[in-house]
N, C-alpha and C positions, 0 to 999 in steps of 0.2 A: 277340145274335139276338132279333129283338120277339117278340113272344108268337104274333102270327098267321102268324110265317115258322116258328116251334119245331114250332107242329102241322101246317103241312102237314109239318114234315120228318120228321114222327113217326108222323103216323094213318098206321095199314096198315089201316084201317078192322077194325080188333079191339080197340080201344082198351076198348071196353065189358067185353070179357072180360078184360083183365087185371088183375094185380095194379100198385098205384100206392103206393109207400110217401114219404111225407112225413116226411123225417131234420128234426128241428131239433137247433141245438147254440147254444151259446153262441158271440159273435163274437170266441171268442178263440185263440191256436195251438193249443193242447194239447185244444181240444173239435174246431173243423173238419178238421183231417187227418183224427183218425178217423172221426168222421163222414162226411168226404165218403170216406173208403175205403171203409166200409162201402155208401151208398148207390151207389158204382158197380159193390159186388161184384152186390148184388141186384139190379140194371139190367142186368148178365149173364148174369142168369140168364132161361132162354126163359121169356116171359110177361110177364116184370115191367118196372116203369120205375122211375124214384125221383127224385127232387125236394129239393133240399138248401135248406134255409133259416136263415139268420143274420140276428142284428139288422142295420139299416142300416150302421151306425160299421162291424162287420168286412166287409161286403158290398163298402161303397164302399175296402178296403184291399186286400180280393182284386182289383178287377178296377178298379184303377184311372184305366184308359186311356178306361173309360164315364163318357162325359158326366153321363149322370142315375144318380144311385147306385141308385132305387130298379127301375131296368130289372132283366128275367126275363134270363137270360144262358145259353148251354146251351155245355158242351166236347163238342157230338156224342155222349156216351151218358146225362148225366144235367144236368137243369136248376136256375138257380137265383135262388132267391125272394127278398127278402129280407122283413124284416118290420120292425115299430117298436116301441120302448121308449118313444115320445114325446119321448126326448131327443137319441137318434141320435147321442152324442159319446163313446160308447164307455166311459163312467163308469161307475160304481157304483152302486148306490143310499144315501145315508148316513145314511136314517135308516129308520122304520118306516111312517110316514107316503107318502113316496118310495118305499118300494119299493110301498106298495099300488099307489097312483099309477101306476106302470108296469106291474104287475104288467095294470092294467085294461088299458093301452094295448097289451101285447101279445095278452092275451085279442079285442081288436075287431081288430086288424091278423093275427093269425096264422089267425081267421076268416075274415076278408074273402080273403085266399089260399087257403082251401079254396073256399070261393065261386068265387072266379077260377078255380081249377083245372077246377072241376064246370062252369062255363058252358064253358071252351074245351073239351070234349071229352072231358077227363083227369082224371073222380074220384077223389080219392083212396079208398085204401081201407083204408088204413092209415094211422096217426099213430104216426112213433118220438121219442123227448127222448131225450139226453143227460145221463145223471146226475136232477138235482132241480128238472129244470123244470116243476115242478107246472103251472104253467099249461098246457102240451101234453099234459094227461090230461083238462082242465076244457074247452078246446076241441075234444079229441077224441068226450068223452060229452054236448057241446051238439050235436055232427052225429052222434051216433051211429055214433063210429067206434070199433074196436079201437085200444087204445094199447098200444106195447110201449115198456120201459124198453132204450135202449144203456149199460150200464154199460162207462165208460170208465176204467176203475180194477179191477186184482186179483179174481178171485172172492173170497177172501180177506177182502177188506176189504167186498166185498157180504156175507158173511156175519157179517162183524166186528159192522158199521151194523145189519143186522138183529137181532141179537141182543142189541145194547144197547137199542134201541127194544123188544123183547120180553121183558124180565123181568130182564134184566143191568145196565141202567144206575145202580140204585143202589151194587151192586157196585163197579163201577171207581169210580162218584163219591167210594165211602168210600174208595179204595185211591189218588187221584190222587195223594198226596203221596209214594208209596214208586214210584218208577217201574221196582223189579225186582219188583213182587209178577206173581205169576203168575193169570191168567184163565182157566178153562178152558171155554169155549164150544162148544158141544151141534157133535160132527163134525171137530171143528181140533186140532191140535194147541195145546200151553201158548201164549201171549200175554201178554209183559210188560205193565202198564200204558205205558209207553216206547216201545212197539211200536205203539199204537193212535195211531187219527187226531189230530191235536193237540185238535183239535176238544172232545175228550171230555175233557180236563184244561187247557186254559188258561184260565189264571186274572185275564189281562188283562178288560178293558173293551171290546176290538176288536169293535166292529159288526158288520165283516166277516164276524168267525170268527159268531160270532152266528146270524146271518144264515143262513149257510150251512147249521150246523146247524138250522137251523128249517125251512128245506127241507127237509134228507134226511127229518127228524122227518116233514112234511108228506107228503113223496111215499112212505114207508112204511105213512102212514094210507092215501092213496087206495090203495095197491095193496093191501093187506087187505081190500077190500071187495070182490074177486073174487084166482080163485087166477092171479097176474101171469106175463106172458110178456115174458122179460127175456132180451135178449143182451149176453154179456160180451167184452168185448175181451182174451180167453186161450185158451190151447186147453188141451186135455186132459192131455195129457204136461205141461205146465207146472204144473197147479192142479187135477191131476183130485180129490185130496181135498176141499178146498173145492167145487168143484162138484156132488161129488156128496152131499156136505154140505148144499146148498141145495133140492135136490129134491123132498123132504118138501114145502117150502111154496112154492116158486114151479116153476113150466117153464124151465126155463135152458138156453141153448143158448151153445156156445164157438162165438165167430168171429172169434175172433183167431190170429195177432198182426195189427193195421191196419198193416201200413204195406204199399207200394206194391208191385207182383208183382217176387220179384226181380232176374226180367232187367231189369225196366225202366230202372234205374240204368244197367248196360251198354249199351243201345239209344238209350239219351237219349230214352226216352219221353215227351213234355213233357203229354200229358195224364196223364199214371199219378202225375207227381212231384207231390209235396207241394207244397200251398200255403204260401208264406210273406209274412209278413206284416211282416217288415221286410225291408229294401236287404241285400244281398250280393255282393261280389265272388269267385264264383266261381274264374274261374281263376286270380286272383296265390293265392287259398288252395289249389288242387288242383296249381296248378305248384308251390310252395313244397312242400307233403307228396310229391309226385315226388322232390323232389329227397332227402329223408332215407330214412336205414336204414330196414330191414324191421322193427313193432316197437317203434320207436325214440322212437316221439312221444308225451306226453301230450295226451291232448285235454282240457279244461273247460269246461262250458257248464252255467251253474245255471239255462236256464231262458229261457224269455220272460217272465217275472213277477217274479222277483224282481232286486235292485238293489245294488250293493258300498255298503259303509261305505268310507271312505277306509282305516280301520284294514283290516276286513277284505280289501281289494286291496293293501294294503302288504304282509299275512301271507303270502298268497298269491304274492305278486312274489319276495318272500325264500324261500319253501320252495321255491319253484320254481328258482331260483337258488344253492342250496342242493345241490337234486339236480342238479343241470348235466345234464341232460338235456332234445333240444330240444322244445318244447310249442308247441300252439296252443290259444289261449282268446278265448272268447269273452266280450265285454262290449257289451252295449243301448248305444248312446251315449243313447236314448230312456229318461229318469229319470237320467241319470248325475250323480251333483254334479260339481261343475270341482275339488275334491281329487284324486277320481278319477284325473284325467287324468296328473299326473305320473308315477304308477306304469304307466297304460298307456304311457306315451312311451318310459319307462326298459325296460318288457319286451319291448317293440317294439326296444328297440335289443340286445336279448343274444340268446340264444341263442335264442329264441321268433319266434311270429307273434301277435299280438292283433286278431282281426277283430272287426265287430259284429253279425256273421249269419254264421249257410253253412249247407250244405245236412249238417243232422247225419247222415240216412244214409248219405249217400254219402263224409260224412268219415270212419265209421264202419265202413264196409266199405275204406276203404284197405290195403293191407298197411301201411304206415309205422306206422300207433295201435298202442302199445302197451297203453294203459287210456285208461278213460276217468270224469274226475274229472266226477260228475253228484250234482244235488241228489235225484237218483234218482223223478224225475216220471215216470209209467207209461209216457208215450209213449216216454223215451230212455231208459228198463229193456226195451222189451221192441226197442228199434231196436239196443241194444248185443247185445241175446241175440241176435238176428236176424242180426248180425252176429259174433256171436262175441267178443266185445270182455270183458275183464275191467273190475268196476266199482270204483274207491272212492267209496263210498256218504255223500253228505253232507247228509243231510237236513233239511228245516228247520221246514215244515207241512204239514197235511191228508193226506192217505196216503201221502207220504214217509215215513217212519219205519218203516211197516208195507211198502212196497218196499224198502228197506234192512235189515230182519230178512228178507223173502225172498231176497233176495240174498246175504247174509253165512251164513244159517242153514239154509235150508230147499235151496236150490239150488248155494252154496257157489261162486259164480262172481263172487266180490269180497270183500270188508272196508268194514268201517262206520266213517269216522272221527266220533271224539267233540268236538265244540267247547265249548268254554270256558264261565266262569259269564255272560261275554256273548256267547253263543250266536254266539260267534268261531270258524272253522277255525285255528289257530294253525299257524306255519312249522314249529313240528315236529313236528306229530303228522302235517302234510301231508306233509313228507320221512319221515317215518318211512313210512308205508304204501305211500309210491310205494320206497319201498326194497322195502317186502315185494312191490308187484304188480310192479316192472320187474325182481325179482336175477332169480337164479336156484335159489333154494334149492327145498325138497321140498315147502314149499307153494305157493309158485308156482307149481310145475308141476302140481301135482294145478288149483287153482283153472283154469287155460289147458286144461288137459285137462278139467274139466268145463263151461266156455263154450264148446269146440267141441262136446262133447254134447250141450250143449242145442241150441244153432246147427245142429245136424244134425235134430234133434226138430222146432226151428220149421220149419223148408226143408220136412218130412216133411209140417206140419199144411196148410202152404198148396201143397203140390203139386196138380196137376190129376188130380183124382174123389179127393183126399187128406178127412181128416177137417173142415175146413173148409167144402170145397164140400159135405159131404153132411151140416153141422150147417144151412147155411142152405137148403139143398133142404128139409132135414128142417122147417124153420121157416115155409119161404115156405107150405110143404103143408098146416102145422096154421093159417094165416093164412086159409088160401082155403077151409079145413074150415070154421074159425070164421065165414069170412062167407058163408060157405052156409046153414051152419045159424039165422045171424038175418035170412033173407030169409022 
């Protein structure tokens, strides 16, 4: 939809009094779903609108079928922008140099879309980022706007990050090479070194990891310089320690879990479902889990970012095969080397399904899943809780590690397996744990009995006038306090 068809379809001529929240995320899976979940819970709410923006490269993957990638596009409750990196190919940046470079390119392109928003009729009046996109805090205080932080990761690990950046980082740095010594952080319970972000102990050269951390470091300075309004992707019953852990120094509000209302799944609500960002064959994968026991299935899926070794897809084919139980796994054909490929052909022919996508919540609420093997990324921890799903937890970087100690430790609704001195899942420690979550013995069942607890807890936070709708009421109100008070 163009831009001058979006606002006739939207001015109810009150545009001036509402609230207008600008979500940026990163153009990648694990930032836009919840992002755009979030910007369409607050486009629900009476008053508000919301605006969702991704570099080009994810823009033009979401909505493929549009001609020009950089067109405003709207699913009838919330619209979307995109913005530029300058290089639009969905890359990285790999060095120091490159990333200023960009960094400038989206400071003038994420401007120029407040501008645009301000002449069609629609200021914004809010600016939210995703995690450490420092730059939507730099663009927000050039227009003078409130910026709020979406932390899409753990309270937990929001409070992990803050507390290394305030007085703890020398600590772990002395301790990185014992990874059971324990941490104990102002509000939390103990914390191995082992437990924290890789971030904080790897000892490679990776620019990435680098990188990354240079951000949080950066987006922890700017929110210092006033006391920050941050929404988390958790709710209370899941992480009410850590969040009330964090109070003292920021505003924190729970408004998770992001994923999609959960009738939507049963209704085939096709705006409510998840965006995905690679090809999927739906129904030979939802006809195929029809057809198995109650239960019965493994599912694995490490991820949209991460890629097999040939070693590790052989481990994986043999543990799997091993446990003779039927499974569906998922592998990117996008990055795959051609080793790869023999082991998916040979798991494809036994007792399995090998896709390259699906829709993990809906795999996930099957009856058929009996667990679900995950490199335990926040978004498919909190989609397995959501659904009830037992985890084995196989972590690899960045707050994996520290969702996998909540999982095994804190919440008791999976098992952690341990990979090798080359950071291998190995065919028996994987049959071994899918022994522990598929038997039946006395911890199985307690673990199955405490992911339906939870699973009943999450259903509770996102019911209708539930603890969710009245964290973002509570937030939209201190939003519209704050921009009254600087008129």
């Amino acid at each position: 939809m163009s831009l001058a068809k979006y606002e006739n379809h939207n001015n109810n001529g009150e545009q001036g009094h509402r609230s207008h929240f600008l979500v940026v995320a990163y153009g990648i899976q694990g930032h836009i779903n919840p992002a755009r979940t979030l910007a369409r819970r607050l486009a629900q709410i009476g008053g508000c609108s919301a605006t969702l923006s991704v570099p080009i490269s994810g823009h033009r993957r979401m909505f493929p079928s549009h001609e020009n990638s950089c067109d405003e596009v709207s699913d009838g409750l919330i619209s979307y922008i995109p913005f530029s990196d300058g290089k639009d190919d969905g890359s990285w940046p790999m060095d120091s140099e490159d990333r200023a470079q960009r960094h400038e390119a989206n400071f003038r392109s994420l401007s120029a879309v407040v501008n645009s928003l301000a002449a069609s009729g629609r200021p914004v009046t809010c600016m939210v980022c995703t995690l450490s996109m420092t730059v939507v805090v730099e663009v927000a205080r050039e227009h003078q706007l409130p910026f709020v932080v979406y932390w899409i990761q753990p309270a937990t690990l929001l409070a992990t990050y803050y507390h290394y950046f305030h007085g703890h980082e020398k600590l772990i740095v002395q301790h990185d090479t014992n990874p059971t010594y324990e941490v104990n952080l102002p509000g939390l319970h103990p914390l191995r070194i082992c437990d924290m972000p890789t971030f904080f102990t790897e000892k490679t050269q990776n620019y990435l990891s680098k990188m990354v951390l240079q951000a949080f470091r950066e987006l922890f300075e700017q929110m210092d310089q006033e006391k920050s309004i941050v929404l988390v992707n958790t709710f209370d019953e899941l992480e009410g320690v850590a969040l009330k852990a964090m109070q003292p120094y920021m505003d924190v509000f729970a408004v998770g879990p992001a994923v999609p209302p959960l009738g939507a799944l049963q209704h085939k609500n096709a705006s409510e479902a998840q965006i995905h960002l690679f090809k999927h064959d739906e129904k030979n994968c939802m006809e195929w889990l029809d057809a198995q026991l109650e239960k019965s299935v493994i599912y694995l899926s490490f991820g949209s970012l991460l890629s097999y070794t040939k070693r590790q897809a052989e481990e994986i084919l043999h543990g799997l095969q091993d446990h003779r139980r039927p499974y569906l796994w998922v592998v990117r054909k996008e990055g795959r080397a051609e080793e790869v490929d023999f082991c998916i052909r040979e798991a494809n022919a036994g007792m399995g399904m090998v896709v390259e996508w699906c829709d993990q919540q809906k795999v996930l609420s099957h009856p058929s899943i009996g667990c679900f093997v995950t490199h335990c990324g926040w978004n498919s921890t909190l989609e397995a809780i959501v659904s009830g799903v037992p985890m084995l937890a196989v972590p690899s970087w960045s707050d994996q590690p520290m969702n996998a100690f909540l999982v095994e430790k804190e919440w008791r609704v999976g098992v952690r397996a341990e990979r090798d001195e080359e950071g291998v899942l190995t065919r028996e420690e994987l049959a071994t744990c899918l022994d522990l979550l598929m038997g039946g013995g006395e911890k199985t069942m307690q673990i199955r009995a405490n992911a339906n607890s939870l699973k009943e807890r999450a259903h509770e936070a996102v019911a209708s006038d539930g603890p969710l709708e009245t964290s973002l009421q509570n937030f939209i109100k201190s939003m519209q306090n704050l921009n009254q008070s600087r008129k």
